[in-house]
N, C-alpha and C positions, 0 to 999 in steps of 0.2 A: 389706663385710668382705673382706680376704684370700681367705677360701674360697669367695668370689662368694655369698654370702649376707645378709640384709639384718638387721641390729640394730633395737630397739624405740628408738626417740626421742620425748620428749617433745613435746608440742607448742607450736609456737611461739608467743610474744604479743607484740602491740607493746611497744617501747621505752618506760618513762615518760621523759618530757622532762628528770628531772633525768639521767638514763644518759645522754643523746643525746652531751653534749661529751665525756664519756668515751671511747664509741666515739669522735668524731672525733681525741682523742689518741692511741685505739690504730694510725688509718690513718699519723697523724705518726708515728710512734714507729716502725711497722713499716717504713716509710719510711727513715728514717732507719737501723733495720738494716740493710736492704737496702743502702741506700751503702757504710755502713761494712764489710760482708761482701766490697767488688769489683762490686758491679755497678754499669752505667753513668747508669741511673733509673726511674724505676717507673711502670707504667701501673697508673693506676686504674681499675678496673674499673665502670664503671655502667650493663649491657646486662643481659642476659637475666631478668631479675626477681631478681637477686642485690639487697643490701642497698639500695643507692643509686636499683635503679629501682624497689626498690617505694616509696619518697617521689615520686619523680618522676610515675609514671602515677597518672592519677584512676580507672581501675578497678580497680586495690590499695590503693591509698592510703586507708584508711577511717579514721584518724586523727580523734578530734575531741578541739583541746587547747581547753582553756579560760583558754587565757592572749589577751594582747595580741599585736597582728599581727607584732610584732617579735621575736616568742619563737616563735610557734606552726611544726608542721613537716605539720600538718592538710592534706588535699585540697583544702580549700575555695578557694583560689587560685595561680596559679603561682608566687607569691611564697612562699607557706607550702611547697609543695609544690620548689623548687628549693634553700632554705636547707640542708639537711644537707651536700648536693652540694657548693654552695658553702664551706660551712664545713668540709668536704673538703679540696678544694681548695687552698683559701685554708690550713689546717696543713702539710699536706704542701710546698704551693711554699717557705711559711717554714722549715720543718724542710732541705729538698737542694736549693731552688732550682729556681725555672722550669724551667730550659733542661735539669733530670734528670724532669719531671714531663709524663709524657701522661694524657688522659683516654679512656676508650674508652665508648662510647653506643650504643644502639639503642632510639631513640624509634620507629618504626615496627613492631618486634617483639614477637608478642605471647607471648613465653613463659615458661612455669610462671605462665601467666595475668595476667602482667603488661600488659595493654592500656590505651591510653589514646584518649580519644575525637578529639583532637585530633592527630596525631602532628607532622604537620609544624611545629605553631605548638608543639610543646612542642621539638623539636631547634633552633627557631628562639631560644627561649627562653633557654633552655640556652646556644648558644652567644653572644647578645649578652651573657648574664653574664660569661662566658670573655673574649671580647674585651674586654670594661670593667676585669675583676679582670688581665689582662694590660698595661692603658694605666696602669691604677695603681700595678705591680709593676714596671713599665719591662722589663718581660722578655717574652718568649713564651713558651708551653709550647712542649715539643720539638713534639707532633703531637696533633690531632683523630681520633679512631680512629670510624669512624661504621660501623656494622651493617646491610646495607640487607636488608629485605623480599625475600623471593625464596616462590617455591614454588607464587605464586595465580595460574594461568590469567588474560591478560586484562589483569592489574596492571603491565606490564613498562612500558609508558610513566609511565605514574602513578612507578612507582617510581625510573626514570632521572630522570624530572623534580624528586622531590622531594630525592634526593641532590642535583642538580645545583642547587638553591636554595638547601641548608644548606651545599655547598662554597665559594659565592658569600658568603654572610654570614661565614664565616668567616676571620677575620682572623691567619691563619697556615700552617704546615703539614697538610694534612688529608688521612688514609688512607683508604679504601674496601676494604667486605672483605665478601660473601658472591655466590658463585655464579660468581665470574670463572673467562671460560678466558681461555687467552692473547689471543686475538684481543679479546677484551670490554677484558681490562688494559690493553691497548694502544690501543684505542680510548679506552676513559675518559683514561687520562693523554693521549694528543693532543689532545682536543679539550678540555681544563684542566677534566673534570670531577673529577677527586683529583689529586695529587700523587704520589700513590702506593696499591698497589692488594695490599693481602693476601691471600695464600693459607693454608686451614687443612689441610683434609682431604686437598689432593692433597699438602702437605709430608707426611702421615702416609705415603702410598704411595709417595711420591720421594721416597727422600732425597737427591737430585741434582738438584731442581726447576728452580734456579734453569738450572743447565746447559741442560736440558732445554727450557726456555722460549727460552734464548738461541739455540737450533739447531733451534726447533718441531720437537723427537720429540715422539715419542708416549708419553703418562704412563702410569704404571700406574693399573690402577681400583684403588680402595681398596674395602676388604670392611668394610661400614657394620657388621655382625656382632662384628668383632672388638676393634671402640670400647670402651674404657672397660673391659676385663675383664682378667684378673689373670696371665696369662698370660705370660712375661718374654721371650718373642721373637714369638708367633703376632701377627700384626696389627700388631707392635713395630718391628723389627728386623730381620723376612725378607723386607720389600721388595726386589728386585736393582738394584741403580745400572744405569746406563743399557748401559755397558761389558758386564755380565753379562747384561742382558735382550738386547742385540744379538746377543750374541755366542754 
């Protein structure tokens, strides 16, 4: 709430299967205002256990539909389990077209409990759907937005490797985005493991980044404390561009 306090919400339940096409007309339709309002196209969202991943992982997914395999959106297989996504997808490219529509993912993240037992073979998943519903459309999406694991002592090879699998399978533009410093960015795009490499947390503390990157200064630290709270300049806005931190 505004006053940094939290409201009573009911609790959530699965979708019945006749809702499902509805949501996916609200993702079209929101789509579609989006163009129409000015903007250039929409990234869909399907990482952090928000809507789309919790169909996609089999340790959320507890769905069990009692229809046929061509309806169902159940755990029980990657086919049940990647259908909304696609049926996603597949509204929105119709509604603004390809070449306005990215998709962003994070099959190897496990959060707000979103885990999947499998991760690489489900990003792999994922994107051979992408690529097919792309060869069908005669279009590309603008870009593959992928979330990579960071944090676990020990994982840092596992983790460059398994990016650097799903960037090979993928048959288009593909972004990379957690935990990069400049030297990492600059590595992954030379040696063609992304295209392109996002920053989130240090845009919050630069707002000069990109400057910054181009001339390797030195970033500000961002204060992880002031994320997400309600405050209209602290953590906001009183970052100093690079000009004023030098100077």
């Amino acid at each position: 709430m505004p006053d940094g306090t939290y409201s009573t919400c009911s609790a959530p339940r699965a979708l019945e299967t006749s809702e499902i096409l509805e949501v996916v007309e609200h993702y079209s339709q929101a789509a579609l205002n989006a163009i129409r309002a000015g903007f250039d196209g929409v990234e869909i969202h399907g990482g952090y256990g928000y809507l789309i991943d919790q169909f996609l992982k089999d340790g959320i997914n507890d769905r069990i539909d009692d229809l046929c395999h061509t309806s169902a959106y159940d755990g029980g297989s990657m086919e049940n389990r990647c259908r909304f996504l696609m049926q996603v997808i597949q509204a929105v490219v119709s509604a603004v077209g390809a070449e306005r529509v990215a998709f962003r993912t994070s099959p190897a993240i496990d959060h707000n409990d979103a885990t999947d037992s499998d991760p690489l073979n489900l990003g792999l998943s994922v994107i051979e759907r992408i690529n097919k519903l792309q060869l069908q459309v005669g279009s590309k999406l603008t870009y593959l937005h992928v979330q990579r694991e960071l944090g676990r002592p020990g994982t840092e090879d596992v983790v460059a490797q398994t990016t650097r699998t799903w960037r090979r399978a993928y048959q288009g533009t593909f972004i990379c985005s957690g935990g990069f410093t400049r030297e990492l960015g600059t590595q992954a795009v030379a040696e063609g493991d992304a295209d392109l490499v996002s920053y989130g947390r240090d845009f919050i503390s630069n707002p000069d980044l990109v400057l910054r990157l181009k001339l390797n200064a030195p970033l500000n630290k961002y204060i992880r404390e002031t994320f997400y709270t309600h405050d209209p300049i602290v953590g906001y806005t009183d970052y100093p561009f690079l000009s004023k931190a030098s100077g």
